[in-house]
RODO-2510 file (C-alpha; in nm, 4 decimals, decimal comma):
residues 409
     n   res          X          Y          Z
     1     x    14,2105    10,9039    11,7577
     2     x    13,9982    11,2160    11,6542
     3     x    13,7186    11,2141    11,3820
     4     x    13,6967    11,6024    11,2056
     5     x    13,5152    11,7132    10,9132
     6     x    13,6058    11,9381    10,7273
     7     x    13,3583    12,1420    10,4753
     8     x    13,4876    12,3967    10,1855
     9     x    13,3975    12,5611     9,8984
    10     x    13,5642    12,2432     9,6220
    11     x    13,7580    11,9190     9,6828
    12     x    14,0887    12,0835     9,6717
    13     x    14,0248    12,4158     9,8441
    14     x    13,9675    12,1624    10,1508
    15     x    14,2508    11,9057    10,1447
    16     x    14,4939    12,1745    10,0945
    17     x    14,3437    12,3104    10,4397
    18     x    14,3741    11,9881    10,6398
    19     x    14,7271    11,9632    10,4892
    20     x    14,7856    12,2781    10,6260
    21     x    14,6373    12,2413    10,9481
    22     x    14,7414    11,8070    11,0538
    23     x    15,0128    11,8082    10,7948
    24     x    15,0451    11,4192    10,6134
    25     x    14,9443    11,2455    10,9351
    26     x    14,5314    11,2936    10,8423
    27     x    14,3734    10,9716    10,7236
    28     x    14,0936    11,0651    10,5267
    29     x    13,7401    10,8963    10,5918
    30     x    13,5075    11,0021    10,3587
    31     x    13,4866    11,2400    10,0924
    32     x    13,1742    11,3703     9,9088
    33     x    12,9822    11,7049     9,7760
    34     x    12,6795    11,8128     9,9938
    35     x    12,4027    11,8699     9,7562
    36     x    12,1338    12,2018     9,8130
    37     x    11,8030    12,2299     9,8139
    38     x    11,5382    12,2705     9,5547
    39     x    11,3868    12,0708     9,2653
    40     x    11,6630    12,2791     9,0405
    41     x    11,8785    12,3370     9,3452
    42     x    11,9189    12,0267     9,4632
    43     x    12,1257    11,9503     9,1471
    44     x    12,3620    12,3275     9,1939
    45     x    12,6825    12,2683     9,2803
    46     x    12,7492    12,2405     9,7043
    47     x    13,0038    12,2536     9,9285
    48     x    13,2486    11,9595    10,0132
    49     x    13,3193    11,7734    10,2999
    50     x    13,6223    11,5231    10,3778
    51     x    13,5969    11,3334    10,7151
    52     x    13,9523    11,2857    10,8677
    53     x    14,0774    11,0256    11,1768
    54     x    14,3599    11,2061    11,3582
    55     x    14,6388    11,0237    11,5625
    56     x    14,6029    11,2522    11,8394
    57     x    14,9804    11,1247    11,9723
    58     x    15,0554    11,3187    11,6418
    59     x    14,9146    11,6104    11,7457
    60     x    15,0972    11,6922    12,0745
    61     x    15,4377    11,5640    12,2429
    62     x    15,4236    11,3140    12,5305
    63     x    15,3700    11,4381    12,8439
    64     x    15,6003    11,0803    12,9821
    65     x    15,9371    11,1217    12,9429
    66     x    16,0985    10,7842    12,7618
    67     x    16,2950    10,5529    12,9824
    68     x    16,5172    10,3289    12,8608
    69     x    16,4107     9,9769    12,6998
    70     x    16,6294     9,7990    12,9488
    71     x    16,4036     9,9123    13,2493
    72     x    16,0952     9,7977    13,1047
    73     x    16,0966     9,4463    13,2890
    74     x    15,9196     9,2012    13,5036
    75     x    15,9558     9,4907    13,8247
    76     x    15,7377     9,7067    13,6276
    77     x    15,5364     9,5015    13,4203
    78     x    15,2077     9,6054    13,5945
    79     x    15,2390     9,9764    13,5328
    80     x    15,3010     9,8731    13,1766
    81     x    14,9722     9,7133    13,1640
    82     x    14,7729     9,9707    13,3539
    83     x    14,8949    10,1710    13,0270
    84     x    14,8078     9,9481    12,8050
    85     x    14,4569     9,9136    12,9730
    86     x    14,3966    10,2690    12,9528
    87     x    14,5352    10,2941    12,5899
    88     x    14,2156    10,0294    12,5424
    89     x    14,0206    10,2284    12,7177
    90     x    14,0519    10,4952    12,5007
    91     x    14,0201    10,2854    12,1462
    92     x    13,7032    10,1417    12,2578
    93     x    13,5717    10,5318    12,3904
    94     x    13,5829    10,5446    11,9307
    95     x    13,3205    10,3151    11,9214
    96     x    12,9947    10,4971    11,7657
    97     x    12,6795    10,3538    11,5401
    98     x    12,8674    10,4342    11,2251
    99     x    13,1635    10,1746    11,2629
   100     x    13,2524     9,8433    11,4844
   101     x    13,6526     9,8156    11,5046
   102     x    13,7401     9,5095    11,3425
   103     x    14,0520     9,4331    11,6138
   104     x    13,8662     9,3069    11,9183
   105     x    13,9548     9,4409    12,2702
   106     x    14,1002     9,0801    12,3620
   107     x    14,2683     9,0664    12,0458
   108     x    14,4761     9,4068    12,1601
   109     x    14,5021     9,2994    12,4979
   110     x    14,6520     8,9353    12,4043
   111     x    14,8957     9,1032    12,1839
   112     x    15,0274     9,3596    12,4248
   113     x    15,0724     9,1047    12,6771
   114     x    15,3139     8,9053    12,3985
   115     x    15,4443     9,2327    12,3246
   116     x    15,5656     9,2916    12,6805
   117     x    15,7565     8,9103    12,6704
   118     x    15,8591     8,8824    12,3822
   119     x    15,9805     9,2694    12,2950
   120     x    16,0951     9,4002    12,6070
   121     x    16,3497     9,6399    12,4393
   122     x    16,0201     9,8199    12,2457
   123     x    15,9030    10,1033    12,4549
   124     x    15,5581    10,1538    12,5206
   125     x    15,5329    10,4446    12,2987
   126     x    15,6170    10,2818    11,9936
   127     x    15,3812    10,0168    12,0324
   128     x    15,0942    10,2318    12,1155
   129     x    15,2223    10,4122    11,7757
   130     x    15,2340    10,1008    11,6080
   131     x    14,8921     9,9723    11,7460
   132     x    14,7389    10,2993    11,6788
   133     x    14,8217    10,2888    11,3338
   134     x    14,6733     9,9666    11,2811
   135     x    14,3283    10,0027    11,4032
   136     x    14,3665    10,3706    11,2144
   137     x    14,3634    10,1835    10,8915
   138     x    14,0814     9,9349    10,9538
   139     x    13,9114    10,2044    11,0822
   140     x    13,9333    10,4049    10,8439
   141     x    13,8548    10,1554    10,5634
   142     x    13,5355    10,0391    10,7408
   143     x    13,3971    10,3674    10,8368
   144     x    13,4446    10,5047    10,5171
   145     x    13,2232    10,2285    10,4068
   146     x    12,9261    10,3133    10,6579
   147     x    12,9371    10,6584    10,5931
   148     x    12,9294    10,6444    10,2703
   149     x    12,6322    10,4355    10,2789
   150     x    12,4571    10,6056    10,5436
   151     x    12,5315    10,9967    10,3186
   152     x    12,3789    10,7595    10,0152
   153     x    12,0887    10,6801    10,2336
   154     x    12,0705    11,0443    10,3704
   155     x    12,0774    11,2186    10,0285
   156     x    11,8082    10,9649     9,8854
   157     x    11,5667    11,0536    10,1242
   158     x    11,6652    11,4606    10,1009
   159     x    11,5901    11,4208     9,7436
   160     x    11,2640    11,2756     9,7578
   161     x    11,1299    11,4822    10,0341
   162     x    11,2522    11,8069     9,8255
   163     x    11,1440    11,6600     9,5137
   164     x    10,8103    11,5606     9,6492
   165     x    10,7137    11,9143     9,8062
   166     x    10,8360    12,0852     9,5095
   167     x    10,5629    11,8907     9,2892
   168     x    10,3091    11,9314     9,5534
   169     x    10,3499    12,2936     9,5223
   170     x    10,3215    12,2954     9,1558
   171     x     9,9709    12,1008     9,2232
   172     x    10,0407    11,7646     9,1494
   173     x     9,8366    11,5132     9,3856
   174     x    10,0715    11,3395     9,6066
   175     x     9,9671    10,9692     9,4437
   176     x    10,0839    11,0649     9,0827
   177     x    10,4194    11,1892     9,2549
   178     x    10,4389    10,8378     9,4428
   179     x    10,4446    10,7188     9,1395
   180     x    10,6538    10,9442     8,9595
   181     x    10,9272    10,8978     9,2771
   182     x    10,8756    10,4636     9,2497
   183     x    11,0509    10,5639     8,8825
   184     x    11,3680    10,7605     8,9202
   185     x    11,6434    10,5820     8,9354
   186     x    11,9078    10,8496     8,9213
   187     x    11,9122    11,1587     9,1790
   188     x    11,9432    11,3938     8,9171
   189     x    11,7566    11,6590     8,6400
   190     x    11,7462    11,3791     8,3969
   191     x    11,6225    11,0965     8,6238
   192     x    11,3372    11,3110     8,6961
   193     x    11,2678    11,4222     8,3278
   194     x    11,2758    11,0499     8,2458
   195     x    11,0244    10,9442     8,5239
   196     x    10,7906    11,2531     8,4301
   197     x    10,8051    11,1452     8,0271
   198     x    10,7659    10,8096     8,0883
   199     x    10,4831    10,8815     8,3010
   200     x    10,2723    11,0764     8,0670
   201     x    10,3438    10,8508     7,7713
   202     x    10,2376    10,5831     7,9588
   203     x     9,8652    10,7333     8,0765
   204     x     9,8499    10,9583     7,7331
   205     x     9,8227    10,8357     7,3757
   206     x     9,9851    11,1024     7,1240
   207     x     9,7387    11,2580     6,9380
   208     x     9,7050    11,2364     6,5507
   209     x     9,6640    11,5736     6,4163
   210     x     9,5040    11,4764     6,0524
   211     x     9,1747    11,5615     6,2121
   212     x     8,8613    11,4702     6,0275
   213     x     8,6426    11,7418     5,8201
   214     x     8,4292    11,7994     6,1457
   215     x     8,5295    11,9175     6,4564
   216     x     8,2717    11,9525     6,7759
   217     x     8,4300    12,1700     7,0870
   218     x     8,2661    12,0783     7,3780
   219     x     8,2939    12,1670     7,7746
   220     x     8,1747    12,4355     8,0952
   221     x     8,0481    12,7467     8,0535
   222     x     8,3716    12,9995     8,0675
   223     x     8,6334    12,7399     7,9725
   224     x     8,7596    12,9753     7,6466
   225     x     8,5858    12,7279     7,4274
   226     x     8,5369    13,0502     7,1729
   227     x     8,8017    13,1907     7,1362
   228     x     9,0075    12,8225     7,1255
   229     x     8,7867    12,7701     6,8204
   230     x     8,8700    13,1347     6,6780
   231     x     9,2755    13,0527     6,7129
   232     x     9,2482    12,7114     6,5442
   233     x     9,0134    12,8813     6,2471
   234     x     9,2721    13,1186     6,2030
   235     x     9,6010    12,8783     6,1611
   236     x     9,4037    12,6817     5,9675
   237     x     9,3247    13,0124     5,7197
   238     x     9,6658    13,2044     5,7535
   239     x     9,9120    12,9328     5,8199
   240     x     9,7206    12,6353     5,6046
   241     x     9,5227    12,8583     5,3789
   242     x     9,2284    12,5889     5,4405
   243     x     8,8503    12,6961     5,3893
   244     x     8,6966    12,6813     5,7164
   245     x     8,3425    12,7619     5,8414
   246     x     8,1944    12,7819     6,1515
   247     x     7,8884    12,6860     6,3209
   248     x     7,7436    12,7721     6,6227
   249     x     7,4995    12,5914     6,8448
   250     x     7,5470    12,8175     7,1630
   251     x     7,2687    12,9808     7,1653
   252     x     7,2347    13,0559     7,4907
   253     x     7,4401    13,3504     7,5394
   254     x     7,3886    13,6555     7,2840
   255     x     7,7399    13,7051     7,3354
   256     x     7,9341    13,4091     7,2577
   257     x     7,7462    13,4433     6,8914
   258     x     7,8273    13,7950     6,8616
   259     x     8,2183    13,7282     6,9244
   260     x     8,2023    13,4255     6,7265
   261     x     8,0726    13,6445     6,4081
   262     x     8,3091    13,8734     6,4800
   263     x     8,6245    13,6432     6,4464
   264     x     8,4118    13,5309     6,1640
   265     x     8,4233    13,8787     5,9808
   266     x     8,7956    13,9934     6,0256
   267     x     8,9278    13,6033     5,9065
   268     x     8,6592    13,5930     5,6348
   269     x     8,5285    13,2886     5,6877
   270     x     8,1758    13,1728     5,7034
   271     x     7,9587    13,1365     6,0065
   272     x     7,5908    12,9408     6,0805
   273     x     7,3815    12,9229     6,3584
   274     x     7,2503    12,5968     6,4891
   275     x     6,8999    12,6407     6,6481
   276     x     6,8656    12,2336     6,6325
   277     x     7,0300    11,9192     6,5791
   278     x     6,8725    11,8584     6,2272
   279     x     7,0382    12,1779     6,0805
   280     x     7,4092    12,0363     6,1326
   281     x     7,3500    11,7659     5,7697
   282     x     7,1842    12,0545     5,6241
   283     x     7,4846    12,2928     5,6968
   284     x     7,7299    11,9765     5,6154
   285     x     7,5940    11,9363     5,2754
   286     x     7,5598    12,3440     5,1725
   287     x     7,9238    12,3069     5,2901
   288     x     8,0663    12,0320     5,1583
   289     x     8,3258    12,2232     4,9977
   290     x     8,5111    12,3252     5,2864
   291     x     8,8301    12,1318     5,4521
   292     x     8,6877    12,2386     5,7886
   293     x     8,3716    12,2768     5,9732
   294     x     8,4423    12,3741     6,3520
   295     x     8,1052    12,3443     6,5283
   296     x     8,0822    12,5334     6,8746
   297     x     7,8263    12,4147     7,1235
   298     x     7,6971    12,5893     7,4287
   299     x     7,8621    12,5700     7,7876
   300     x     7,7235    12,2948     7,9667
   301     x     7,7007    12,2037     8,3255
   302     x     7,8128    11,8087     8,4319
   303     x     7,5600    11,8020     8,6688
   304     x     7,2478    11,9192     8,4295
   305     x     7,1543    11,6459     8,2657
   306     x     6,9186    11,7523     8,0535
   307     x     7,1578    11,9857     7,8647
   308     x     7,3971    11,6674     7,8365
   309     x     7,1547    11,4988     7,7000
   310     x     7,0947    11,7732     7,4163
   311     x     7,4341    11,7890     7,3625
   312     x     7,4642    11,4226     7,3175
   313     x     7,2353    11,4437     7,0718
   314     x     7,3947    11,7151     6,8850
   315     x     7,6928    11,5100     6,8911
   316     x     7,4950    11,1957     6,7524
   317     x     7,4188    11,4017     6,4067
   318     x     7,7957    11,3646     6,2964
   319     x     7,9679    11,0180     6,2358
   320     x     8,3052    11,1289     6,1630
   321     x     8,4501    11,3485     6,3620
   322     x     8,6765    11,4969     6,6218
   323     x     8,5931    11,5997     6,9343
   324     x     8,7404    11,8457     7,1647
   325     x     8,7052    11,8596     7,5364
   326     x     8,8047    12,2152     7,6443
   327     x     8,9076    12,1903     8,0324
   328     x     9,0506    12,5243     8,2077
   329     x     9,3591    12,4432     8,3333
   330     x     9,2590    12,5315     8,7058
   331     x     8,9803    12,2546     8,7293
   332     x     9,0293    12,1156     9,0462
   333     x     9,1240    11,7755     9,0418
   334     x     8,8621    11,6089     9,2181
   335     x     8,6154    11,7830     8,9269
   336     x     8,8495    11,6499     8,7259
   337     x     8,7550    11,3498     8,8369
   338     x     8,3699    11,3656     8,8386
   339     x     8,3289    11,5376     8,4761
   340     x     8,5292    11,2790     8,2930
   341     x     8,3483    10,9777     8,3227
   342     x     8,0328    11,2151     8,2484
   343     x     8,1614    11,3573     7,9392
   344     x     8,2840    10,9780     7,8031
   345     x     7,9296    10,8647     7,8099
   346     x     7,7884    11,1098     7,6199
   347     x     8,1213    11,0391     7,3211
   348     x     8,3184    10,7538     7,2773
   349     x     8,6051    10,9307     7,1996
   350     x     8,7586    11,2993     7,2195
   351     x     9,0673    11,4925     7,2848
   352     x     9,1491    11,7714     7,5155
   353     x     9,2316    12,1140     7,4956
   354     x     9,3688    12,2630     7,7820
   355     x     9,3441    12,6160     7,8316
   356     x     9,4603    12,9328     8,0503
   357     x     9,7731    12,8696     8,1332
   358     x     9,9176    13,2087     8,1232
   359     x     9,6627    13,2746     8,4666
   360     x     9,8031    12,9929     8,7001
   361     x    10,1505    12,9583     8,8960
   362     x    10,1473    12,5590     8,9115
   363     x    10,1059    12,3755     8,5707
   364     x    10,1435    12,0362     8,7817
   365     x     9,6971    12,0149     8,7126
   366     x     9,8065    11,8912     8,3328
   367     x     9,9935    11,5899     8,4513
   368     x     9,6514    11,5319     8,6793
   369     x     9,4580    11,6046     8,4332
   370     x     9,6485    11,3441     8,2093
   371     x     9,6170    11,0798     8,4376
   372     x     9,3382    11,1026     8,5239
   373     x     9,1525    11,1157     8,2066
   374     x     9,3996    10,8931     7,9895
   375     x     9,3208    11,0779     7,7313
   376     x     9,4928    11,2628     7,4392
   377     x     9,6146    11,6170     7,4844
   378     x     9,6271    11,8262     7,1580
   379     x     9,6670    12,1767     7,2095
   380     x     9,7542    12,4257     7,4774
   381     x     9,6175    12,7751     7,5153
   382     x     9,8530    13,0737     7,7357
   383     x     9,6517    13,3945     7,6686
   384     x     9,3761    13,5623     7,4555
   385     x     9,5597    13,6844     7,1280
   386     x     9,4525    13,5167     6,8646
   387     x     9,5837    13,3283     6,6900
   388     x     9,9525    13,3277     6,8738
   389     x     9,8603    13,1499     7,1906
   390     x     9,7905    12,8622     7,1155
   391     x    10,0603    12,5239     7,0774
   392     x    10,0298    12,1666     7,0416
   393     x    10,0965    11,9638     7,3702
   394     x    10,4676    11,8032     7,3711
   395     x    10,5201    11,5946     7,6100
   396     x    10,8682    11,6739     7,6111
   397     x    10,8449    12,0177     7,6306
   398     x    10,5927    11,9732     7,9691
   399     x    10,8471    11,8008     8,1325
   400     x    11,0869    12,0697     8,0647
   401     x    10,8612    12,3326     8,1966
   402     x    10,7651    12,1580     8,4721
   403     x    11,1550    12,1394     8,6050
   404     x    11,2004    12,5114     8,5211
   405     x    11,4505    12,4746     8,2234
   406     x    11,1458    12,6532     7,9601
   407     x    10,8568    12,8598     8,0040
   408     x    10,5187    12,8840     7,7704
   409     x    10,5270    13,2848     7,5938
***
């Protein structure tokens, strides 16, 4: 008995091949698709394998020429079992870690002893035929089995290895993909989409967009905070046609005023500068007719704590409202993981806004960020136009762009 395999381009291509080649006398042992690499890849289309058992008397003609049945008798009995224990010889040289032949050795020898009594007449050739045949089939039935479980096995692993290092590439920490991998079930594009969606749902709340009148943006120094605040402004006035005015307590840089004003100017809304925390009711009641009032406060540093604490109390002046954290997309995780905490003692509640997108090659930091913070994301910022790039966070859609199948223009 030989074991082949056999690998082609499709099921088909390859049976017609060992047809070809061994003719009907192939017993196939295992058929299945080898799958490629890649967190797409791994899903393409491979090549095929089929695993044969050949009778290898099949394959060339006996070297012993046949005597008759007549002279197979008690004279030469011996020779006739020095055959047969070479033929077992042979059958137990198939024995490998992937199968255990059901017909035990004693079992063969018992019945070719009872075979030489009580079916003198049968030459040796057929019965090794007829023997062969036999363990063939429970062969091949159990070591179809085995491999089969052992590919299953093999592939599992292959997909979480590739699926692992292709989310550690796209910046994912290696616990959130432990956790991600604990919830496929299925080895396939939608197993993973369904891990990934149930994962965010289940760390991230889904935001409620009927925001209150106010709206405080809030976060680092360099995060886009400004220009965030000039995209919003300027859905809300084109797209809504909403009054809106703006207020700015960054004071700090010159600049971040002067580009404030000058969204200001071209989207005709109005703008006021905050020089202290008492000015925001004064500001709130001149402009009590507007729908919106987006307040934009100065960069801050986690680790100053005196500027937290003025921002806390800038934050203290408003009841109602919304507040946005603005995190840059490339925040490193473990600053993820430090400015949180920080940030929700100084607010009991806010959302996040996460921004440059368009300037990083792994997006895996938002599903970080999202677990880490537990916290609602609401919009999404890939470049500086204003006021085109900027989308609200679907879940949904992340998943989808974090397998490849979309991208964020």
């Amino acid at each position: 008995m030989r074991i082949l395999k056999i690998t082609g381009k499709d099921e088909q291509s390859v049976k017609d091949e060992i047809i070809k080649e061994y003719g009907n006398t192939a017993i196939i042992v295992s058929s299945f698709e080898e799958k490629r690499a890649g967190i797409m890849g791994l899903f393409k289309k491979g090549d095929w394998s089929i695993t044969i058992a050949l009778d290898e008397s099949n394959l060339m003609e006996p070297n012993v020429s046949k005597q008759p049945s007549s002279q197979i008798n008690n004279d030469n009995k011996s020779d006739t079992e020095q055959e047969g224990a070479d033929f077992i010889k042979k059958l137990d040289s198939l024995k490998s870690p992937f199968f255990e032949p059901r017909i035990k050795t004693d079992n063969i020898k018992l019945s070719l002893s009872r075979s030489n009594h009580k079916n003198e007449d049968q030459s040796f050739e057929e019965f090794e035929e007829k023997l062969t045949n036999k363990l063939a089939i429970d062969i091949s039935s159990n070591l179809e089995e085995k491999i089969s479980e052992k590919n299953n096995k093999a592939q599992e692993v292959q997909f979480d290895l590739i699926l692992k290092q292709s989310l550690l590439e796209e910046g994912i920490e290696e616990s959130i993909i432990d956790d991600i991998l604990s919830q496929v079930n299925e080895n396939s594009v939608d197993g993973i989409s369904r891990a990934l969606y149930n994962t965010l749902t289940r760390v991230m709340p889904k935001f409620n967009y009927n925001i209150p009148k106010v709206t405080f943006f809030i976060g680092s120094t360099g995060v886009g905070k400004t220009t965030t605040i000039a995209k919003l402004t300027a859905n809300k006035v084109l797209e809504e046609n909403k009054k809106v005015v703006l207020l700015t307590a960054d004071t700090y840089r010159i600049a971040a005023v002067a580009q404030l004003k000058t969204y200001a100017e071209i989207l005709g809304v109005e703008i006021e500068t905050i020089f202290e925390p008492s000015d925001i009711p004064k500001y709130l009641q001149k402009w009590r007719d507007a729908d919106y009032i987006f307040i934009d406060t100065a960069g801050r540093s986690h680790k100053d704590f005196n500027q937290l604490g003025e921002l806390k109390e800038l934050l203290a002046t408003v009841e109602e409202k919304q507040v946005f954290l603005v995190l840059n997309m490339n925040t490193q995780y473990k600053d993820i993981q430090s400015i949180i905490p920080i940030y929700k003692n100084l607010v009991d509640r806010f959302a996040l806004i996460i921004t440059k997108l368009d300037e990083t090659d792994g997006i895996g930091n938002l599903l970080n960020i999202a677990t880490c913070t537990k916290t609602e994301i609401a919009y999404l910022t890939t470049g500086q136009n204003v006021p085109e790039d900027i989308e609200k966070f679907e879940t949904l859609k992340y998943v989808r762009l974090l397998l490849g199948r979309v991208k964020y223009e």
